[in-house]
C-alpha positions in Angstrom: 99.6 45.1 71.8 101.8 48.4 72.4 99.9 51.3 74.4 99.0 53.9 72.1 102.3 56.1 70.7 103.5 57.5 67.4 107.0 58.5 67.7 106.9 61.5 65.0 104.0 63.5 66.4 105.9 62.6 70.2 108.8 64.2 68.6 106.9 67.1 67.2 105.3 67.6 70.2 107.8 68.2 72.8 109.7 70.2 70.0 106.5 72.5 70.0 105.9 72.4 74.0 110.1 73.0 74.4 109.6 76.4 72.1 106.3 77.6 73.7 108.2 77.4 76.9 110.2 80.4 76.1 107.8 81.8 74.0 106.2 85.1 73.9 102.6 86.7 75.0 101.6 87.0 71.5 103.2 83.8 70.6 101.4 81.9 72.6 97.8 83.8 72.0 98.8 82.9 68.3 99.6 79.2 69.1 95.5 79.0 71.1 94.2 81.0 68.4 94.8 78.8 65.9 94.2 75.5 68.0 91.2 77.1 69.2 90.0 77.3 65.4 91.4 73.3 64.6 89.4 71.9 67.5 86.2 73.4 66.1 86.8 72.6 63.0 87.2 68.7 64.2 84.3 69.1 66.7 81.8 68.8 63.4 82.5 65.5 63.6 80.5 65.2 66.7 76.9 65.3 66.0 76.3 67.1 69.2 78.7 70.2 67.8 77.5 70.0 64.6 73.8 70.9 65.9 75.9 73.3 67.9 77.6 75.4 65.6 74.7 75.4 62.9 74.4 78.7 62.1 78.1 80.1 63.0 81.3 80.3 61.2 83.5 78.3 63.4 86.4 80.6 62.0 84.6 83.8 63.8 82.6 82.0 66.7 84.1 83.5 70.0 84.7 80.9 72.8 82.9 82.6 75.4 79.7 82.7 73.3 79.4 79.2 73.3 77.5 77.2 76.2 78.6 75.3 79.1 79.5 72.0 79.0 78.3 69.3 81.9 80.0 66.1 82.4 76.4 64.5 83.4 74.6 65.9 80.0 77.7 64.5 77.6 78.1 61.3 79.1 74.0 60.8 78.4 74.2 61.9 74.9 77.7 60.0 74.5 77.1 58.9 70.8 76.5 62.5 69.4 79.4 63.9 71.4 82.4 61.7 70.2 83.7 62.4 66.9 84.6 59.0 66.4 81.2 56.5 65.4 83.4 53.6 66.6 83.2 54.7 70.2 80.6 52.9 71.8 79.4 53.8 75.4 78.4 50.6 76.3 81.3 49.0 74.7 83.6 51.3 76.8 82.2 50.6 79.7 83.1 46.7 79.4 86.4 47.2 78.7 87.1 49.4 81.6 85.5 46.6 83.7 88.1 44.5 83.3 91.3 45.8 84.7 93.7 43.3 82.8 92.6 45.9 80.2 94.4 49.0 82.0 96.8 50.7 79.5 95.7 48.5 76.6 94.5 50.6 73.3 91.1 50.3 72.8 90.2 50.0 69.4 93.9 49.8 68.7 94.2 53.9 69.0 92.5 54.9 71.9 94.2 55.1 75.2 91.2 55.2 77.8 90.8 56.4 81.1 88.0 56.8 83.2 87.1 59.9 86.3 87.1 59.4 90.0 83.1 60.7 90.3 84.0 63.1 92.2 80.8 65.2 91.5 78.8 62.9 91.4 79.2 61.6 87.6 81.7 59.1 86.7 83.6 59.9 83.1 85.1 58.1 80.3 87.9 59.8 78.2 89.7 58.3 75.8 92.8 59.9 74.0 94.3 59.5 70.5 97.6 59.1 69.6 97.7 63.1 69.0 96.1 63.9 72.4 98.9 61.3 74.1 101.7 63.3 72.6 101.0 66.6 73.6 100.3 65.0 77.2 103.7 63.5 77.2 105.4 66.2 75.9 104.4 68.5 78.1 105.0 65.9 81.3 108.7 65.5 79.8 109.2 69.4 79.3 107.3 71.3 81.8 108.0 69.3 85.1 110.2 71.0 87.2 113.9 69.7 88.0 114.1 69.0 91.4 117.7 68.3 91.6 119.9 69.7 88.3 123.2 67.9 89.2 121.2 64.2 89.7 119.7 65.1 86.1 123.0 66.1 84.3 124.6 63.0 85.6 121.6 60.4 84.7 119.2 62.1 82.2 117.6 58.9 81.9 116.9 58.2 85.5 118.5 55.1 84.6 118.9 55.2 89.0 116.0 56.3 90.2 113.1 53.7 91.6 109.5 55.2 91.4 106.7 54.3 93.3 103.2 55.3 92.6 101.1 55.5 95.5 97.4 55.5 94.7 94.4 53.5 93.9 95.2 50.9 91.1 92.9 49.1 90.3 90.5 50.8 88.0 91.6 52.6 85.1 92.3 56.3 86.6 94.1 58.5 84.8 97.4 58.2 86.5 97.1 54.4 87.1 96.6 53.8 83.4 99.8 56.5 82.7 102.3 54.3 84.5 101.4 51.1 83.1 101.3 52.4 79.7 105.2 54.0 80.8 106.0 50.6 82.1 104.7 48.5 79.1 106.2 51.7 76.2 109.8 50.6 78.3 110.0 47.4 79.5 113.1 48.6 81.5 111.7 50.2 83.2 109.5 47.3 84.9 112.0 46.8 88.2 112.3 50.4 88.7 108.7 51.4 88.5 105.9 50.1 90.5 102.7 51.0 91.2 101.1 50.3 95.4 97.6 50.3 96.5 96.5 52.3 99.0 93.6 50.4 99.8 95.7 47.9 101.6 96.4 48.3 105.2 99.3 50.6 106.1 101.3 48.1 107.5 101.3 45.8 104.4 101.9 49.1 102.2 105.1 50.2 104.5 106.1 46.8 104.0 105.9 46.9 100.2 107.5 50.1 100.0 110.5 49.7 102.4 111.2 46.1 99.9 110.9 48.1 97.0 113.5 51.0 98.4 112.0 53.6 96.3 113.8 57.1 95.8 110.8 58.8 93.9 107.5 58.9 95.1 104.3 60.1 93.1 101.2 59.7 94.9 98.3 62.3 96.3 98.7 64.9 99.3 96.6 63.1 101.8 98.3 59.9 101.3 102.0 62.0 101.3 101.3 62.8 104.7 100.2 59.7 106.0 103.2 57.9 104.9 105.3 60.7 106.6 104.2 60.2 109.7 105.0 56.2 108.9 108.4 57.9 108.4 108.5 59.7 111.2 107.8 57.1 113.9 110.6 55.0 112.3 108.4 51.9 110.4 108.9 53.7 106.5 112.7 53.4 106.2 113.0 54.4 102.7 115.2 57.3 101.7 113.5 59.4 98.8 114.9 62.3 96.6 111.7 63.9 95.3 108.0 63.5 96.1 105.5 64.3 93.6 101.5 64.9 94.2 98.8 66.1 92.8 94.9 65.1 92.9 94.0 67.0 96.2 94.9 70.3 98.2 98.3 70.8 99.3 98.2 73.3 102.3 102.0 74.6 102.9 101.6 73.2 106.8 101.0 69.5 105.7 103.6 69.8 102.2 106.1 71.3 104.8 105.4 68.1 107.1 106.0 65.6 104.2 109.1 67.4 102.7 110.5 68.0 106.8 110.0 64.4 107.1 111.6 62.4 103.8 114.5 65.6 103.7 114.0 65.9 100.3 111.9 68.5 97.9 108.1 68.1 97.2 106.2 69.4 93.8 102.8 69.6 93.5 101.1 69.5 90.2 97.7 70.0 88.8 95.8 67.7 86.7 92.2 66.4 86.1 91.1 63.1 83.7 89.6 65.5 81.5 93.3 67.1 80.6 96.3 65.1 82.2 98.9 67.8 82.7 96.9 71.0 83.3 99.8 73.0 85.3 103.1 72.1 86.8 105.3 74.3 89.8 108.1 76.5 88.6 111.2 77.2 90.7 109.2 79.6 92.8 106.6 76.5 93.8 104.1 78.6 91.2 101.5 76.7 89.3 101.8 77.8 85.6 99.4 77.0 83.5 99.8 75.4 80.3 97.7 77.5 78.4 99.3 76.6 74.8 97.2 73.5 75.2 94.7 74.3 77.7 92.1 77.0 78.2 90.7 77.7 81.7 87.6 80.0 82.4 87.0 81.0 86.0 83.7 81.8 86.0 80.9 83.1 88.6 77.4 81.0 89.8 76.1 82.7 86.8 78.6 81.1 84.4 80.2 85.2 84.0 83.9 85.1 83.6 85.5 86.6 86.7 88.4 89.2 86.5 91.9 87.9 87.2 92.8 87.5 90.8 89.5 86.3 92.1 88.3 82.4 92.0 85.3 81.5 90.6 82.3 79.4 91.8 83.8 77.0 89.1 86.3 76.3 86.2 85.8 75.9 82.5 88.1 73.7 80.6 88.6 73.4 76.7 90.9 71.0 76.1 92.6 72.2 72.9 94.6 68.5 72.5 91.8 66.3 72.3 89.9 66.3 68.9 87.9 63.1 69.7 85.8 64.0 72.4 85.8 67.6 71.9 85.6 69.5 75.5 85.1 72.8 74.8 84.1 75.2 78.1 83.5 71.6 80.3 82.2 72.5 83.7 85.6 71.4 86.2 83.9 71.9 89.2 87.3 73.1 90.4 87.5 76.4 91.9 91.1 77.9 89.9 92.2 81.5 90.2 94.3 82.8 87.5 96.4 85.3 89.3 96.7 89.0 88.4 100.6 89.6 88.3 103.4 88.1 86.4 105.3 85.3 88.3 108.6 86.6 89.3 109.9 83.1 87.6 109.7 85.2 84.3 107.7 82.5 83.0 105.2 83.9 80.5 102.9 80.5 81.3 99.5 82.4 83.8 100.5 81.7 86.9 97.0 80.3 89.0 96.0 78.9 92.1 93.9 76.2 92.8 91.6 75.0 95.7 91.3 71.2 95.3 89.1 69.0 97.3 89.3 69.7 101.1 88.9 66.0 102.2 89.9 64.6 105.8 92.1 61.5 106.8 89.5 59.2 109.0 90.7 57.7 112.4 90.2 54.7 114.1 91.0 52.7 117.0 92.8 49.8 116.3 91.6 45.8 116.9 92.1 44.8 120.2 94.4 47.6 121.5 96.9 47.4 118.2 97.8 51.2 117.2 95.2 53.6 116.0 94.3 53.1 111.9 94.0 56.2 109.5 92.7 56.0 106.2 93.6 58.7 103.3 90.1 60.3 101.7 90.5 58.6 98.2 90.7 55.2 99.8 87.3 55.5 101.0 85.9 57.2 98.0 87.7 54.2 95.5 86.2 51.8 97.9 82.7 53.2 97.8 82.7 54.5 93.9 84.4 51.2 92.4 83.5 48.2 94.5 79.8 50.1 95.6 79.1 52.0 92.9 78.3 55.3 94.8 79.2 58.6 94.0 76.7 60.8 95.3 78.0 60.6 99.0 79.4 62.4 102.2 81.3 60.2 104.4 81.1 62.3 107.8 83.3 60.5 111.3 81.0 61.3 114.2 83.1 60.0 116.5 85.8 57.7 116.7 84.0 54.3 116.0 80.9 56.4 114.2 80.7 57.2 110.5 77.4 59.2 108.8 77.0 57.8 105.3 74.5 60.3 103.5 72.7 60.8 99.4 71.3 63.5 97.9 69.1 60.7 96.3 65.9 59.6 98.3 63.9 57.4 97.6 63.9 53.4 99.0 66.4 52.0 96.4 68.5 54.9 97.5 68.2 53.9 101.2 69.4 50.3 99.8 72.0 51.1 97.8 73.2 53.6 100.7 73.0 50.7 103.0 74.9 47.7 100.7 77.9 50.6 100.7 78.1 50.9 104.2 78.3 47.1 104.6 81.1 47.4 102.1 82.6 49.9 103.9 82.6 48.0 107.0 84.3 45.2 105.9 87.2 47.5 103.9 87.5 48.9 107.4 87.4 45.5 109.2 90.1 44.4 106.7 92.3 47.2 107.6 92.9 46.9 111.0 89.9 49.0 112.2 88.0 48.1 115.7 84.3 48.3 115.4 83.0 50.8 113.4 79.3 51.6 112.9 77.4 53.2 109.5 74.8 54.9 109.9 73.0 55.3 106.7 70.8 58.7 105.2 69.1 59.0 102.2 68.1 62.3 101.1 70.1 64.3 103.1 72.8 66.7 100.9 76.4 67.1 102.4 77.9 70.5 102.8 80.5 72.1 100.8 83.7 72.7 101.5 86.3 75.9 100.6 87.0 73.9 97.1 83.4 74.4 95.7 82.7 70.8 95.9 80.9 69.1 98.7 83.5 67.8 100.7 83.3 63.7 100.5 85.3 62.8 103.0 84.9 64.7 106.4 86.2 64.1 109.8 84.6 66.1 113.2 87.5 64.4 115.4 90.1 67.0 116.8 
């Protein structure tokens, strides 16, 4: 079976997203005014907003008076917050445990993808045909052009090779994007290709330097590893455009990656709760789309803070998805919508954000071979998926010493803390890493970083 797609509303979409583009300030309040009012009106077909809005007029109910959403609270209460009966929690979670299943519909209409964890929560989302529209749409229109001429002369990128550089094998947002591409156009097949990151570098380098890609998508962290591959001569591949997104991009490290490949970089931002949240313009500005999305920096407090400054957090309200309504969802992203007009003449906000501030881990290699790094979201898909932990800070002591420490206590927290690090050993072992020793701490909270969000990954080398 197909992935999910209906041609007319794909159509209508990127007809819509193409307009909005050039749209005015009041055209575009007009166009979240009035999705605004379509996703509340939908949103009594969840139990949990129909106890919600008893006793408002969703026509005159204000956004901000409504309460804060929690990832944690929804996904108990599943049931009552999906609009759909047929969606079944338990259910989901079967199908997403089998990763033959990754890009197949569920249900036959439901596109479903699941959240790294990342605070501490795992998260299922699933999409309707509608939802995947706008999301394409918006990916076909709003993406920058890195290079005009190469466009004009193969609009179809009927010459371009793409590799994917992430964690495949579960069904992350992005993962579950490029096989549903690659299955939609089964052209497509020998010039897309996803790689795992959770191999060793060497067999990665290997894979990519067969596969002679000249577009590479994949996270910051990982970016940055595979330019120093670059660098020293062992990744031979000649790129035209690197895209990332999932992480921080400080301009020292995207300066590296883009130095070393000779080609442009362009950063993105996105989140499994909304795919597409904000794209770079010319200017390397991150506008967001706001005809589809809402975002509410808010204070500890939950106060909405004044333009300019980040907040202790980020609300979401995903105006798209009329399934499982998210309406001011707690982020946990820190986002600043900046004060002044982009100089792009783009009337899209222009914002900032502060993603997670995670370390690459290094180690010596076996028996004198060369030292072994390891990108943050390696380590966190190895301890999430195969150990099912996500309450965790992964702290490198020293060069063979790794701190492995919960917020839980408690003796089953202690074991389950210890099975992980014995997972984590061999993962390590498997890459090329000499000894390496866990030390395991329940109880004990990590510290946050500048994103907000504890910092997962952390590294104390220099």
């Amino acid at each position: 079976m197909l992935p999910v797609l209906d041609p007319w509303q794909a159509c209508a979409a990127a007809a819509d997203v193409s307009l909005a583009s050039r749209a005015s300030d009041e055209a575009l309040r007009r166009r979240r005014a009035s999705r605004l009012a379509s996703l509340f009106s939908a949103a009594a077909g969840s139990a949990l907003y129909r106890r919600l809005f008893a006793g408002r007029d969703p026509a005159t109910t204000r956004l901000e008076d409504l309460p804060i959403a929690h990832k944690k609270a929804l996904m108990g209460d599943f049931k009552s917050w999906v609009a759909d009966p047929a969606l079944d929690l338990g259910s989901l979670r079967g199908f997403v445990a089998d990763r033959a299943n990754i890009a197949k519909p569920w249900l036959g209409r439901y596109m479903v993808w699941e959240s790294s964890g990342s605070t501490g929560e795992p998260g299922l989302f699933v999409q309707d045909a509608a939802a995947m529209a706008v999301y394409d749409a918006l990916e076909a229109v709003r993406r920058p052009v890195l290079r005009p001429l190469q466009r004009w002369l193969d609009p179809w990128g009927l010459t371009e090779r793409i590799a994917f550089v992430g964690a495949t094998g579960g069904h992350f947002a992005s993962t579950v994007s490029v096989e549903r591409l690659r299955r939609l156009q089964p052209g497509l097949s020998d010039r897309l290709r996803s790689f795992s990151f959770l191999q060793p570098i060497d067999a990665l380098v290997a894979q990519l330097n067969a596969f002679r890609p000249t577009v590479l998508a994949t996270y910051p962290s990982a970016a940055v590893l595979l330019a120093q591959e670059r660098r020293c001569g062992r990744l031979k591949v000649s790129l035209q455009e690197i895209w990332t997104g999932g992480e921080g991009f400080s301009r020292t490290r995207r300066a590296f990656v883009g130095t070393a490949f000779a080609c442009p970089v362009a950063n993105s931002y996105g989140a499994s709760e909304f795919l597409s949240l904000a794209f770079e313009c010319s200017l390397g500005v991150l506008h967001l789309n706001s005809d589809w999305a809402i975002l509410e920096p808010v204070d500890a407090h939950g106060a909405a803070v004044p333009p300019g400054r980040p907040g202790s957090t980020t609300l979401l309200t995903n105006l798209a998805n009329h399934v499982q309504p998210l309406i001011r969802y707690d982020l946990g992203d820190r986002v600043t919508l900046l004060a002044s007009r982009c100089a792009c003449g783009s009337r899209l906000p222009a914002i900032e954000v502060e993603g997670r501030d995670d370390d690459t881990l290094v180690f010596r290699g076996a028996r004198g071979a060369p030292p072994v790094k390891i990108v943050p979201l390696a380590v966190s898909t190895v301890l999430e998926e195969e150990a099912g932990l996500f309450d965790f800070q992964l702290v490198q002591q020293a060069c063979g010493e790794l701190l492995l420490r919960s917020g839980r206590s408690g003796a089953d927290a202690q074991a389950a803390l210890e099975k992980a690090g014995r997972m984590l050993r061999d993962f390590l072992a498997a890459q090329g890493a000499g000894d390496v020793r866990v030390q395991c701490r329940a109880g004990e909270s990590g510290c946050c970083g500048r994103s907000g969000k504890t910092r997962r990954v952390v590294s104390l080398l220099r």
